[in-house]
N, CA, C and O atoms as a printed pandas DataFrame, in Angstrom:
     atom_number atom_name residue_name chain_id  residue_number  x_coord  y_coord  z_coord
0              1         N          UNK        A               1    0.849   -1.190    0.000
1              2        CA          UNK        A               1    0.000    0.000    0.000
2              3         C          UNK        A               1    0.886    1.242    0.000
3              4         O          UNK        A               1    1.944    1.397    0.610
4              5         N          UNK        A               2    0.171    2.203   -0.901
5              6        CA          UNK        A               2    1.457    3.987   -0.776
6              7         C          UNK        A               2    1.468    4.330    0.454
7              8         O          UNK        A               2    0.438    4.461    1.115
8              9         N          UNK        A               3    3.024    4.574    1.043
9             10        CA          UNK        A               3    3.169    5.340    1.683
10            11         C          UNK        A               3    3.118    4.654    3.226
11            12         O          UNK        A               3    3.273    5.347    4.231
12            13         N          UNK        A               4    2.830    2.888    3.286
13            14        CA          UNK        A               4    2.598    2.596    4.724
14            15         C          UNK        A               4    4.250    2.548    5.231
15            16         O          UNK        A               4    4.478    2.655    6.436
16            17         N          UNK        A               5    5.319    2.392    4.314
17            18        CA          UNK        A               5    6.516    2.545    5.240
18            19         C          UNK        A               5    6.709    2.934    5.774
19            20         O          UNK        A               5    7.286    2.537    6.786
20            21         N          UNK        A               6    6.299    4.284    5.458
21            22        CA          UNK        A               6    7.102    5.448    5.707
22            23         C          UNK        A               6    6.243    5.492    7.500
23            24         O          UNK        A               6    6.771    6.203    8.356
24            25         N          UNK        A               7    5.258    4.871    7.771
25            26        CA          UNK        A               7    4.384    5.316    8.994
26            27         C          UNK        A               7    5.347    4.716    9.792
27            28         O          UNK        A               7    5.883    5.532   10.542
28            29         N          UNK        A               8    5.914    3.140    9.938
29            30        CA          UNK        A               8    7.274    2.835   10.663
30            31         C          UNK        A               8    7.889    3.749   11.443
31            32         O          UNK        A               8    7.843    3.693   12.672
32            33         N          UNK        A               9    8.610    4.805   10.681
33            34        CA          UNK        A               9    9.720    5.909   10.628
34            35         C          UNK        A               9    8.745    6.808   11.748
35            36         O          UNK        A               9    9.467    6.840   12.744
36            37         N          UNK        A              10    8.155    7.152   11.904
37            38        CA          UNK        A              10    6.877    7.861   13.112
38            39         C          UNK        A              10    7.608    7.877   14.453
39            40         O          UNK        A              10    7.274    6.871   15.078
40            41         N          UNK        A              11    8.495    8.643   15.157
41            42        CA          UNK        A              11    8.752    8.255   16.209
42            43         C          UNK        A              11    7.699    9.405   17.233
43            44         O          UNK        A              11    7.529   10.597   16.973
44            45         N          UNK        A              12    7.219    8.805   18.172
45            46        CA          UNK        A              12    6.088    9.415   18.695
46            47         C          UNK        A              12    6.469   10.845   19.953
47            48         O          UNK        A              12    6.088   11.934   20.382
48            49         N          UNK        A              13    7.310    9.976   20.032
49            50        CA          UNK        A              13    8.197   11.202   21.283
50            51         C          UNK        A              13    8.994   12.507   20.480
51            52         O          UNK        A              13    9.409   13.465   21.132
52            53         N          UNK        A              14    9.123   12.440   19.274
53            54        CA          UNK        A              14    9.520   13.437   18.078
54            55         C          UNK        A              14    8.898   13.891   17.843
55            56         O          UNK        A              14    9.212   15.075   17.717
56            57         N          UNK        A              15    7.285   13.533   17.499
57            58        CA          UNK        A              15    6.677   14.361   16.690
58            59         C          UNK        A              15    5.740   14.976   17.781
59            60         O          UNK        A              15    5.523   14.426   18.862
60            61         N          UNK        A              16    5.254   16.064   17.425
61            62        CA          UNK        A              16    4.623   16.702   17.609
62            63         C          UNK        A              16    2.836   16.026   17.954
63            64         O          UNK        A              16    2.495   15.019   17.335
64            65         N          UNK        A              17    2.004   16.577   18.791
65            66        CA          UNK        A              17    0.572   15.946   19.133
66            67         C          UNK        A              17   -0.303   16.739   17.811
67            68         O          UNK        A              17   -1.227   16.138   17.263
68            69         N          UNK        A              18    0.009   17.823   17.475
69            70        CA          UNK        A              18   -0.823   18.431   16.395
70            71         C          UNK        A              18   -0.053   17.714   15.300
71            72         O          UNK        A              18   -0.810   17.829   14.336
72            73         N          UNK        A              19    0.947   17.085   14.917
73            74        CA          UNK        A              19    1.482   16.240   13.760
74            75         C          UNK        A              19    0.792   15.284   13.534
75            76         O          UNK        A              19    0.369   14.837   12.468
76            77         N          UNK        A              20    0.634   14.861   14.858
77            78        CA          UNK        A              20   -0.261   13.358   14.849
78            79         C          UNK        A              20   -1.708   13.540   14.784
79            80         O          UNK        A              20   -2.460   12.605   14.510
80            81         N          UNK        A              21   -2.036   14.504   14.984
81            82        CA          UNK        A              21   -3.621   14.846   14.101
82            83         C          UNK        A              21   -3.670   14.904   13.001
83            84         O          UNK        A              21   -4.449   14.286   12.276
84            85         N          UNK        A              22   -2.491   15.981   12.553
85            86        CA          UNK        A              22   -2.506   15.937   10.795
86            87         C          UNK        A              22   -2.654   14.712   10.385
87            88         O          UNK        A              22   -3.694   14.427    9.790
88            89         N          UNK        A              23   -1.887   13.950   10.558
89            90        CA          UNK        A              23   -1.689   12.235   10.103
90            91         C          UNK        A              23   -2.840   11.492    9.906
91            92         O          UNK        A              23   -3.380   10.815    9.031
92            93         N          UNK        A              24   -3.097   12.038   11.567
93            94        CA          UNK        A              24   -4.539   11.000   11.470
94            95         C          UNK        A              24   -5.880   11.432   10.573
95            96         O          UNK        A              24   -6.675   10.629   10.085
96            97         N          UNK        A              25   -5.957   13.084   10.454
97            98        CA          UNK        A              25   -6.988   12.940    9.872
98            99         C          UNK        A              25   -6.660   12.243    8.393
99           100         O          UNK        A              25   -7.478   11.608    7.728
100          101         N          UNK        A              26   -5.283   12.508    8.036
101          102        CA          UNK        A              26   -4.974   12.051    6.715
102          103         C          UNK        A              26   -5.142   10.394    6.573
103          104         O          UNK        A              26   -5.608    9.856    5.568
104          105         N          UNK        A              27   -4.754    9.799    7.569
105          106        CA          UNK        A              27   -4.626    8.051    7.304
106          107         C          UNK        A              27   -6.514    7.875    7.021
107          108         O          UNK        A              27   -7.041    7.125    6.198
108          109         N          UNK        A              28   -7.106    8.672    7.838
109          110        CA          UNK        A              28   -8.576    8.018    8.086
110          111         C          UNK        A              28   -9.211    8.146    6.539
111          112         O          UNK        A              28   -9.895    7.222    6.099
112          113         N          UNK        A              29   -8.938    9.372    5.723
113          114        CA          UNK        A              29   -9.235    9.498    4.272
114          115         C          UNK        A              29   -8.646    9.306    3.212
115          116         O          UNK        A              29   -8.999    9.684    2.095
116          117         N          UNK        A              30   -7.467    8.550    3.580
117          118        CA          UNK        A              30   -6.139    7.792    2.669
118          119         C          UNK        A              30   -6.795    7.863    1.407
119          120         O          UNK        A              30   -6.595    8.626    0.462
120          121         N          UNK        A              31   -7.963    6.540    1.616
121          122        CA          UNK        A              31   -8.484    5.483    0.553
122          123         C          UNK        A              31   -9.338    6.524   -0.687
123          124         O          UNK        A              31   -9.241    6.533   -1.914
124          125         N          UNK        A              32  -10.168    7.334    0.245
125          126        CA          UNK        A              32  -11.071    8.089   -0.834
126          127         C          UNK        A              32  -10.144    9.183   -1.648
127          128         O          UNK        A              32  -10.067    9.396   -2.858
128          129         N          UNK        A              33   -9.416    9.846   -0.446
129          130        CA          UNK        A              33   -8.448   11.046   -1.414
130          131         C          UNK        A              33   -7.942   10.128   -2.255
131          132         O          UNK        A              33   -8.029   10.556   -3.405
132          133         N          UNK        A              34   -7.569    9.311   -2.217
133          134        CA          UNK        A              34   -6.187    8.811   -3.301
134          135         C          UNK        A              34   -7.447    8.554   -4.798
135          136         O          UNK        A              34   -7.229    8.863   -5.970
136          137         N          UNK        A              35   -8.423    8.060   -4.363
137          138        CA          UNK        A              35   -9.279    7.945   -5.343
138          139         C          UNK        A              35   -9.727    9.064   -6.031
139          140         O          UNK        A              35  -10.140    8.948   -7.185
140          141         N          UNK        A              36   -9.683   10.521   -5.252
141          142        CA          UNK        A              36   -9.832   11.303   -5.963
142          143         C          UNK        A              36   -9.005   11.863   -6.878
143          144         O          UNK        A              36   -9.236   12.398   -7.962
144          145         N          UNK        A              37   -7.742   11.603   -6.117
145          146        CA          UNK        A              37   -6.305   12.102   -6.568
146          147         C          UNK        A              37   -6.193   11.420   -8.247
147          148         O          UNK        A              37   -6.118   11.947   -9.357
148          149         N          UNK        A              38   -6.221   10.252   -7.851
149          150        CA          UNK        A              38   -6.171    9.358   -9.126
150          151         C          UNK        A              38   -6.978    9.474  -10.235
151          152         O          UNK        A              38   -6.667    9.444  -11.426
152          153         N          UNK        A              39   -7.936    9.594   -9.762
153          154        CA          UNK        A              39   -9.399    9.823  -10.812
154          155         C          UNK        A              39   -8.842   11.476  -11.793
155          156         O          UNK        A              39   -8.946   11.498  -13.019
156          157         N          UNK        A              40   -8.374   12.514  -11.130
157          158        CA          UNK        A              40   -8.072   13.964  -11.562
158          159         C          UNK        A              40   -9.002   14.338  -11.498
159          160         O          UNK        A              40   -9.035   15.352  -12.195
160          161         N          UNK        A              41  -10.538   14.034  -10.750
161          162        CA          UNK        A              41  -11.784   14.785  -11.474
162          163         C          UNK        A              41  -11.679   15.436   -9.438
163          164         O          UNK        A              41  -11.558   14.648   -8.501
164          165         N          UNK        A              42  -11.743   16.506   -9.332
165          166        CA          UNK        A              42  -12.362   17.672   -8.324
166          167         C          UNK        A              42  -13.279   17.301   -7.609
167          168         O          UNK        A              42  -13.972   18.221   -8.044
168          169         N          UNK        A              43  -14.025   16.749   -6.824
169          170        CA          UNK        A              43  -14.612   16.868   -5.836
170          171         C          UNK        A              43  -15.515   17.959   -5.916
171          172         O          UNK        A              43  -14.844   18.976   -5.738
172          173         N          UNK        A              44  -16.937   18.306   -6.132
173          174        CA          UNK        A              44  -17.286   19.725   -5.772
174          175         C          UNK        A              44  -17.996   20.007   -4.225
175          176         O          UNK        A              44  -19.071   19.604   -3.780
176          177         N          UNK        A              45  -17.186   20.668   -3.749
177          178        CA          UNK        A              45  -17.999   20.669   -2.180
178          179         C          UNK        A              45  -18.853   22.293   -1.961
179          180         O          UNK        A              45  -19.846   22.547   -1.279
180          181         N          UNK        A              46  -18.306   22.884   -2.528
181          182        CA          UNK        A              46  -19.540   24.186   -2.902
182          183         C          UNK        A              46  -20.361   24.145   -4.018
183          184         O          UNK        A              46  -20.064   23.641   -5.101
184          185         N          UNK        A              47  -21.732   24.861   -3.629
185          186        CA          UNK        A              47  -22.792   24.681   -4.408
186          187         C          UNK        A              47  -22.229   26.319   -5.218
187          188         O          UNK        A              47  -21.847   27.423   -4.831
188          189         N          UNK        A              48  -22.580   25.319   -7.081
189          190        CA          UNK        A              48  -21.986   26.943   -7.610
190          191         C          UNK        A              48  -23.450   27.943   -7.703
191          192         O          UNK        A              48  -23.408   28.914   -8.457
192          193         N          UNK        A              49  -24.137   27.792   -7.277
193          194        CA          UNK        A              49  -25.447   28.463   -7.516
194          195         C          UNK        A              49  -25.473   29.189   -5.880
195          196         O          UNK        A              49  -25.580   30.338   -6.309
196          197         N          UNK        A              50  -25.460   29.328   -4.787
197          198        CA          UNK        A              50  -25.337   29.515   -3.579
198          199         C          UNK        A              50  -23.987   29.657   -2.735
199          200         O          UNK        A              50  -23.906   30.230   -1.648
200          201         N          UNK        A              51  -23.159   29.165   -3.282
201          202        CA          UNK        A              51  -21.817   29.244   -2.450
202          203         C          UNK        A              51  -21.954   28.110   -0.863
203          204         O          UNK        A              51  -20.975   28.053   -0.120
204          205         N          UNK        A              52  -23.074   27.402   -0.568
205          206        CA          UNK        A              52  -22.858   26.931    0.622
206          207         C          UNK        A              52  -22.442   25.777   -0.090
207          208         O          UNK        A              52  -22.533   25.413   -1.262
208          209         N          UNK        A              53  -21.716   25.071    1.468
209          210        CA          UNK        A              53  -21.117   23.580    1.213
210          211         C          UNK        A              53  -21.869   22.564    1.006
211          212         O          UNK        A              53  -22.755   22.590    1.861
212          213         N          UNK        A              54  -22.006   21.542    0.218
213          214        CA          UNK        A              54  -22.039   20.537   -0.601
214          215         C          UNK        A              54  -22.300   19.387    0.516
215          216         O          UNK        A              54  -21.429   19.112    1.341
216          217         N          UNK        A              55  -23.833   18.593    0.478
217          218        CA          UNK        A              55  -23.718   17.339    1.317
218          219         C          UNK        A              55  -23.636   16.198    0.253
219          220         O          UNK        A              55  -23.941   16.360   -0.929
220          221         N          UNK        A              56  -23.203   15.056    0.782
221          222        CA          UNK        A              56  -23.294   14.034    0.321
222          223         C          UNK        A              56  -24.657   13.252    0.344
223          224         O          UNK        A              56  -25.074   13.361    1.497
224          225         N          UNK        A              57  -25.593   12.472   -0.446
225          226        CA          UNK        A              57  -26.722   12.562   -0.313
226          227         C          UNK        A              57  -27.335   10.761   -1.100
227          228         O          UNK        A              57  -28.491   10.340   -1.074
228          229         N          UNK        A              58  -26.126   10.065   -1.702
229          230        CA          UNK        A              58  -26.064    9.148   -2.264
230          231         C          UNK        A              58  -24.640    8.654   -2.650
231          232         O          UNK        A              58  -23.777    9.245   -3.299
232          233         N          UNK        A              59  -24.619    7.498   -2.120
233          234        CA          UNK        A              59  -23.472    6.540   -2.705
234          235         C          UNK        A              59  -23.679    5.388   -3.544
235          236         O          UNK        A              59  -24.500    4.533   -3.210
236          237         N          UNK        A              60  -23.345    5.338   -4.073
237          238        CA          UNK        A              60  -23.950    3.657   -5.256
238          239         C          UNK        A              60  -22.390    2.968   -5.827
239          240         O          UNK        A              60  -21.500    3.477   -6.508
240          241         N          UNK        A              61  -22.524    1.631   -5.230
241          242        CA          UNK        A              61  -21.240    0.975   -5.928
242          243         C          UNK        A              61  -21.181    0.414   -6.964
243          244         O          UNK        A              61  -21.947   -0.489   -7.298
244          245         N          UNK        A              62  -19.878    1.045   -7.919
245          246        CA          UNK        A              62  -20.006    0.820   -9.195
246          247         C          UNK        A              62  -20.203   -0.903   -9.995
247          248         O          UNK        A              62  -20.467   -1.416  -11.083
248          249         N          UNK        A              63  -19.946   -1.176   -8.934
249          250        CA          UNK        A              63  -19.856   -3.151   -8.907
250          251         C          UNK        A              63  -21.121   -3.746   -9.240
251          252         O          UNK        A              63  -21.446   -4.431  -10.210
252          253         N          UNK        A              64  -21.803   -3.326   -8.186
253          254        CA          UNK        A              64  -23.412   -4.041   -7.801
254          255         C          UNK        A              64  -24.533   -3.074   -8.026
255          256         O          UNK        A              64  -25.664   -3.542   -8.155
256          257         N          UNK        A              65  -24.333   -1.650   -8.092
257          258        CA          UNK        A              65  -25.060   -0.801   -8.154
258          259         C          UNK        A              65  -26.124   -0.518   -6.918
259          260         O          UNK        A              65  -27.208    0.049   -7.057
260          261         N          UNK        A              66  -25.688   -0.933   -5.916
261          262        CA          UNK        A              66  -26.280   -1.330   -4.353
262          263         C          UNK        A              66  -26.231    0.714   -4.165
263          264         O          UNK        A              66  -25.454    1.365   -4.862
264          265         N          UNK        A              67  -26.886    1.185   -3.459
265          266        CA          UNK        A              67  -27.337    2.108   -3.395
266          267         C          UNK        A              67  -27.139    3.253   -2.166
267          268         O          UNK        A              67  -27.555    4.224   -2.798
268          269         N          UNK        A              68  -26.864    3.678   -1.131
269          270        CA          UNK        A              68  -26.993    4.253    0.610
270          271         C          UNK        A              68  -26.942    5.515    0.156
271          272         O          UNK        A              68  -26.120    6.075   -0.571
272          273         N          UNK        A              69  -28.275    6.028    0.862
273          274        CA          UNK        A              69  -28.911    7.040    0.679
274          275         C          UNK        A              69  -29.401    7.584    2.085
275          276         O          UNK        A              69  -30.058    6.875    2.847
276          277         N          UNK        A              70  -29.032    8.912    2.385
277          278        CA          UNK        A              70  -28.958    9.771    3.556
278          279         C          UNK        A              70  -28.291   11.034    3.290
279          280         O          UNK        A              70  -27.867   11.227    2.151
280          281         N          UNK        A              71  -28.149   11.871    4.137
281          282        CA          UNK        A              71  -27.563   13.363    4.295
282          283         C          UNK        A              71  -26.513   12.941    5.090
283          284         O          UNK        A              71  -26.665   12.692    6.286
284          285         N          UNK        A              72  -25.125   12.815    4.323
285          286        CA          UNK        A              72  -23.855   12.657    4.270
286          287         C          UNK        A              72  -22.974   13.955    4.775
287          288         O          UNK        A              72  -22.510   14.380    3.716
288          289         N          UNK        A              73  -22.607   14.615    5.591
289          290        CA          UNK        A              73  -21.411   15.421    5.337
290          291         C          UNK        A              73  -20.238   15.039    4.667
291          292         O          UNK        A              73  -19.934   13.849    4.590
292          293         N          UNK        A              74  -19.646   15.800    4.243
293          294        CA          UNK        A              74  -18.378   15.094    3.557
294          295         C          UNK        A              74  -17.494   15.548    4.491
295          296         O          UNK        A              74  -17.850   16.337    5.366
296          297         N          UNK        A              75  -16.149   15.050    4.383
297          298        CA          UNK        A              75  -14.841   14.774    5.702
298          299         C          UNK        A              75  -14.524   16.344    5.514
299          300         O          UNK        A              75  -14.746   17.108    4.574
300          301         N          UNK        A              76  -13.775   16.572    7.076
301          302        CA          UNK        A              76  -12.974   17.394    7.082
302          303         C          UNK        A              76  -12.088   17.630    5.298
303          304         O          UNK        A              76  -12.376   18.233    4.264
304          305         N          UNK        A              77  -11.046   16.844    5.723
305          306        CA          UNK        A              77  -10.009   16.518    4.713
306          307         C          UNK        A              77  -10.357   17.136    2.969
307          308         O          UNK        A              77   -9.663   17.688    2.115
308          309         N          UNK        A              78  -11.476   16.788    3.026
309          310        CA          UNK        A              78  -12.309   17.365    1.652
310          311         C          UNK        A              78  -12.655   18.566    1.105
311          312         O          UNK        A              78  -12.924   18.854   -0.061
312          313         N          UNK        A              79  -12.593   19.560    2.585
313          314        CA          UNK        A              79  -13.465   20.510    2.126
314          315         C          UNK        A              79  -12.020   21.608    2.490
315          316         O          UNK        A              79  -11.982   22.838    2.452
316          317         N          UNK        A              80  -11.191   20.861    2.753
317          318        CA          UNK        A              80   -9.802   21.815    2.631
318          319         C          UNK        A              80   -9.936   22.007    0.609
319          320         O          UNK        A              80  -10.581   21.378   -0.230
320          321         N          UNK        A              81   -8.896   23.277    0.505
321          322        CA          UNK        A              81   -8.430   23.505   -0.868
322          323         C          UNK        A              81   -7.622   22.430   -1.216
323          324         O          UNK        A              81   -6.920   21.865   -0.377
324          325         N          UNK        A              82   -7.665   22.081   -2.457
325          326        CA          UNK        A              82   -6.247   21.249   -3.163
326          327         C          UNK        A              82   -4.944   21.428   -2.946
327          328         O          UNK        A              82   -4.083   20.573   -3.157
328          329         N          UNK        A              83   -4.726   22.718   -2.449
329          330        CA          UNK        A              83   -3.760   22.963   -1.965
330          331         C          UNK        A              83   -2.939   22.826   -0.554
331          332         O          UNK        A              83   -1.742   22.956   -0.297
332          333         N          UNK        A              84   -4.000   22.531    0.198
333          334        CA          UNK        A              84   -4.148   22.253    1.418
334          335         C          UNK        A              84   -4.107   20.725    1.478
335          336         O          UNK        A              84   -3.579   20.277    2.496
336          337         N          UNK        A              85   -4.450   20.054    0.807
337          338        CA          UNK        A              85   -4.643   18.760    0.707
338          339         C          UNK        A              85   -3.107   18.352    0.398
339          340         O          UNK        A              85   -2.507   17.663    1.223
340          341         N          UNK        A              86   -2.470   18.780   -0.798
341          342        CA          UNK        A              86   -1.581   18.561   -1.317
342          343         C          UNK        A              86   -0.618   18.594   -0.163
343          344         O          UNK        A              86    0.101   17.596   -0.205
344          345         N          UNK        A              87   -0.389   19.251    0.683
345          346        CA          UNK        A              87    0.473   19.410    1.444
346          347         C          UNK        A              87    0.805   19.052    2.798
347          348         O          UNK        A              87    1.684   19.359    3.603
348          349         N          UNK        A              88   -0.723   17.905    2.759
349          350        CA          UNK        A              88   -0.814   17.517    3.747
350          351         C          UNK        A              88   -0.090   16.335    3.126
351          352         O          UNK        A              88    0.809   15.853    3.815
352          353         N          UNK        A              89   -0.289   15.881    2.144
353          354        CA          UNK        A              89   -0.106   14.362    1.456
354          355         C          UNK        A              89    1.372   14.117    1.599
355          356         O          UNK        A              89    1.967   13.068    1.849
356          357         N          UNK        A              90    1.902   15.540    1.343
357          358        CA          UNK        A              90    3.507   15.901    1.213
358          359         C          UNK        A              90    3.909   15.732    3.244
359          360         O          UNK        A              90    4.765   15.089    3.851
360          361         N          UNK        A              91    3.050   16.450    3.595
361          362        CA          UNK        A              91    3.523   16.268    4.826
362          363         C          UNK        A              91    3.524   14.243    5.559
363          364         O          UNK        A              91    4.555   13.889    6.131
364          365         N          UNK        A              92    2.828   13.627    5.480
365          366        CA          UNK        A              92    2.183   12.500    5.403
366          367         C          UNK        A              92    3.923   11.514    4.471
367          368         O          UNK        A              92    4.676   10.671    4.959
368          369         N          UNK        A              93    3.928   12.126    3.145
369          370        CA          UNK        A              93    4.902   11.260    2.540
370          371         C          UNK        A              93    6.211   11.888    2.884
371          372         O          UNK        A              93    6.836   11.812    1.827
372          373         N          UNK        A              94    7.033   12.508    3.828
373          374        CA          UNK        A              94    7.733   13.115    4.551
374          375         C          UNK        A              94    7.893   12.799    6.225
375          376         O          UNK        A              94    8.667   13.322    7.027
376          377         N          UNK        A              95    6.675   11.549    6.477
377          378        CA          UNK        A              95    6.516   11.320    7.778
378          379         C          UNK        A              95    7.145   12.141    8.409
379          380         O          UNK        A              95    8.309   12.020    8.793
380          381         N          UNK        A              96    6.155   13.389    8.633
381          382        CA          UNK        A              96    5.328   14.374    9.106
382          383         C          UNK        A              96    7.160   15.194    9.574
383          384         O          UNK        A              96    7.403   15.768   10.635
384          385         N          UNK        A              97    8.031   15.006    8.555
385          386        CA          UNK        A              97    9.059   15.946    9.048
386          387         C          UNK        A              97    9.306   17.259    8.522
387          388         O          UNK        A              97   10.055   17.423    7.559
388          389         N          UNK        A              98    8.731   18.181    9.089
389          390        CA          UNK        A              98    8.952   19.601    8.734
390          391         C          UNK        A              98   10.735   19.864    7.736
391          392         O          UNK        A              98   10.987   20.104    6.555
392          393         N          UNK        A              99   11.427   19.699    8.722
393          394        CA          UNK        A              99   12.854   20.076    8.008
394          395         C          UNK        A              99   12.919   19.067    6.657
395          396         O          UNK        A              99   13.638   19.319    5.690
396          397         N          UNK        A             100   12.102   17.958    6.745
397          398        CA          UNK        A             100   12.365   17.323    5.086
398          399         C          UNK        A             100   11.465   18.127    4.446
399          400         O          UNK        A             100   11.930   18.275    3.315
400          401         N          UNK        A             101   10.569   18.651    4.524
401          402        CA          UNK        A             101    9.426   19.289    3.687
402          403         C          UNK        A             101   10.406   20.689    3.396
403          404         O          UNK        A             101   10.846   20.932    2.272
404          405         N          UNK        A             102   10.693   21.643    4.704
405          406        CA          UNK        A             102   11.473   22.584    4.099
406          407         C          UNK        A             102   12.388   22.727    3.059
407          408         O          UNK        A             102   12.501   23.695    2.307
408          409         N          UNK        A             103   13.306   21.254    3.073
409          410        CA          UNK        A             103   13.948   21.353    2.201
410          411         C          UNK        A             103   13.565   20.994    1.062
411          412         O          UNK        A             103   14.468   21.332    0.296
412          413         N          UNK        A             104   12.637   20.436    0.411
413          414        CA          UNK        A             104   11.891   19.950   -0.849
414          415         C          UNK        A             104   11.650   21.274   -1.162
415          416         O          UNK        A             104   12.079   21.576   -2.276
416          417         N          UNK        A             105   11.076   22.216   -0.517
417          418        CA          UNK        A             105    9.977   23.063   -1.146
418          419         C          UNK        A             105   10.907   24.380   -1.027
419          420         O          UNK        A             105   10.425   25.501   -1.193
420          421         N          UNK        A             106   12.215   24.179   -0.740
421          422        CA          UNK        A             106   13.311   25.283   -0.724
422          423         C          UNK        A             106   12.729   26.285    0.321
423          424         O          UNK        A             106   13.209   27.384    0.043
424          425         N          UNK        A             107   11.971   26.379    1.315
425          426        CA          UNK        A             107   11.902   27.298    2.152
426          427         C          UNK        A             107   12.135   26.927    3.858
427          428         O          UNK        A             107   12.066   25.862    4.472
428          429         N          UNK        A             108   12.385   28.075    4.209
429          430        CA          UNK        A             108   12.866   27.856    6.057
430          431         C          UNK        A             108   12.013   27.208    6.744
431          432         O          UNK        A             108   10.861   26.865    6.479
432          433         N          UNK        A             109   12.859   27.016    7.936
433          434        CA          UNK        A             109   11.724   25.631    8.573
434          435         C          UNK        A             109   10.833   26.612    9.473
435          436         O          UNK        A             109    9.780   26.077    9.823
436          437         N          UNK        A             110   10.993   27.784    9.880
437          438        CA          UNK        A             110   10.176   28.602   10.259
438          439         C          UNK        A             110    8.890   28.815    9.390
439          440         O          UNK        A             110    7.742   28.715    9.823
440          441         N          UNK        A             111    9.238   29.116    8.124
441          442        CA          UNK        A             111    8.318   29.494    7.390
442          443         C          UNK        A             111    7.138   28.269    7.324
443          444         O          UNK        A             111    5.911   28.309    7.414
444          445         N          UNK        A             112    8.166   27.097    7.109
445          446        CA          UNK        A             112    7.507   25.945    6.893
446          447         C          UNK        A             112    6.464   25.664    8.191
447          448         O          UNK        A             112    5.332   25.214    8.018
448          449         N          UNK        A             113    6.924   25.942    9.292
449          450        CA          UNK        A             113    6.068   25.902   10.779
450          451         C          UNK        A             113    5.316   26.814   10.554
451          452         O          UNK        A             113    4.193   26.353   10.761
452          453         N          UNK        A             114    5.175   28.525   10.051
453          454        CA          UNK        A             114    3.922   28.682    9.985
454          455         C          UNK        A             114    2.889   28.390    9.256
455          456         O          UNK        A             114    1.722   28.770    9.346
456          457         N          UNK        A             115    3.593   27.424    8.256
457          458        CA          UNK        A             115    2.118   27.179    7.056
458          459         C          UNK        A             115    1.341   25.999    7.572
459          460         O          UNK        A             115    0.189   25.770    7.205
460          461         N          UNK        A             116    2.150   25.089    8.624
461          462        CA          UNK        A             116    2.020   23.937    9.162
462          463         C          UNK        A             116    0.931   24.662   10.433
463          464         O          UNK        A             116   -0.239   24.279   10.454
464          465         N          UNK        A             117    1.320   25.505   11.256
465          466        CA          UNK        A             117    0.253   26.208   11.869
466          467         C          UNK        A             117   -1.051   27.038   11.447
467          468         O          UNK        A             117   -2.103   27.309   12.026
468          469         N          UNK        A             118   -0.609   27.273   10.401
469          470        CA          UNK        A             118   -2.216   28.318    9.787
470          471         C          UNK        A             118   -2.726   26.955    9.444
471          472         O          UNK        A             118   -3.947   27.091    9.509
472          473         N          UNK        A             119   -2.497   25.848    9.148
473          474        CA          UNK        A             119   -3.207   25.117    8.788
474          475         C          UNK        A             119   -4.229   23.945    9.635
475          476         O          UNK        A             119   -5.136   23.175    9.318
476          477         N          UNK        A             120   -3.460   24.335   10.940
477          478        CA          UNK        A             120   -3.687   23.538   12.220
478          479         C          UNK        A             120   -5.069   24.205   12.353
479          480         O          UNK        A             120   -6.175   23.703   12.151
480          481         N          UNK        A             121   -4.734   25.507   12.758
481          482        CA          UNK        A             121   -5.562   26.959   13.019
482          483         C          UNK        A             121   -7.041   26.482   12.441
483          484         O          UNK        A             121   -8.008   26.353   13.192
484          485         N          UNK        A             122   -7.094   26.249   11.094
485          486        CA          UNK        A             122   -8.135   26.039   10.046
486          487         C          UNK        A             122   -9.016   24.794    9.875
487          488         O          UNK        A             122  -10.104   24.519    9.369
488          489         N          UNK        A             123   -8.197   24.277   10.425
489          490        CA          UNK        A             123   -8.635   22.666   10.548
490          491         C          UNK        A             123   -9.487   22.978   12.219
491          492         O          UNK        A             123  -10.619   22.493   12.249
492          493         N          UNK        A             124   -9.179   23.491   13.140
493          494        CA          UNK        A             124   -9.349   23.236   14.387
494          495         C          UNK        A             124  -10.617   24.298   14.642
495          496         O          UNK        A             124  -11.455   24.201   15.539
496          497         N          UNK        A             125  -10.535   25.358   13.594
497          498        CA          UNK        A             125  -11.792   26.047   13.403
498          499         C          UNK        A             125  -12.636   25.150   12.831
499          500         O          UNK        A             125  -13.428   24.456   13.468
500          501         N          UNK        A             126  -12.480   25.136   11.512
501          502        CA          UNK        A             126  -13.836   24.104   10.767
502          503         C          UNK        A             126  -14.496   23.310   11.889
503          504         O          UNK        A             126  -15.640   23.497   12.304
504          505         N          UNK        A             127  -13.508   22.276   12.386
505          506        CA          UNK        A             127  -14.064   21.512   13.002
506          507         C          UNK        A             127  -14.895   21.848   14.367
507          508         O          UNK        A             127  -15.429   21.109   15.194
508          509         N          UNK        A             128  -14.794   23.146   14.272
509          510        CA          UNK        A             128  -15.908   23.432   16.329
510          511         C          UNK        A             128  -16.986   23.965   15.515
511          512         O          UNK        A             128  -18.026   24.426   15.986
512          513         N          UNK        A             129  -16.763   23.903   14.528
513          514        CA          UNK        A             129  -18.246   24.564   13.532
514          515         C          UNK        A             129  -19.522   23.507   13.829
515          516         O          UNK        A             129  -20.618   23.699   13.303
């Protein structure tokens, strides 16, 4: 499976307790992001007629055509930007090391800690919503 090595390498007394949220919300939506990732097709979680967010309202498997039908929220993880996503994935395939991410993306590990914090920030809002 992508990316389970690298969870090994995780040392818990290193990382950070808000690292290990990032992670987790990321491990819990592995399966669907990657499906989205893969697919290239966008996700739409805003309504373009209204601007509010997007429920989920039907699932049907492409196999059996079996059907589950209800008022779905869709995940945290989802309703971040692509960009936000992306960098979580990066953070995730970096097991969750800031100074390896800094150096990929050529910027300071400061800098890199605040994008890693505005993003904490955003996540920790949505979610008391």
């Amino acid at each position: 499976m992508l990316g389970c090595k690298c969870i090994n390498k995780i040392n818990p007394e290193k990382t950070s307790f808000q690292s290990l949220i990032l992670l987790n919300i990321f491990l819990t939506l592995l399966k669907l992001s990657l499906i989205l990732f893969i697919t290239m097709k966008k996700l739409p979680v805003i309504c373009p007629s209204c601007t509010q967010e997007l429920a989920v309202e039907k699932l049907v498997c492409n196999n059996c055509q079996t059907q589950v039908v209800g008022n779905y929220e869709l995940p945290l993880f989802l309703k971040l930007s692509e960009e936000e996503q992306n960098f979580i994935m990066q953070f995730f395939l970096n097991s969750g090391s800031l100074k390896d991410m800094a150096k990929q993306m050529d910027v300071s590990y400061p800098t890199m800690r605040n994008k890693v914090d505005d993003l904490i920030h955003k996540i920790n809002t949505r979610s008391d919503e």
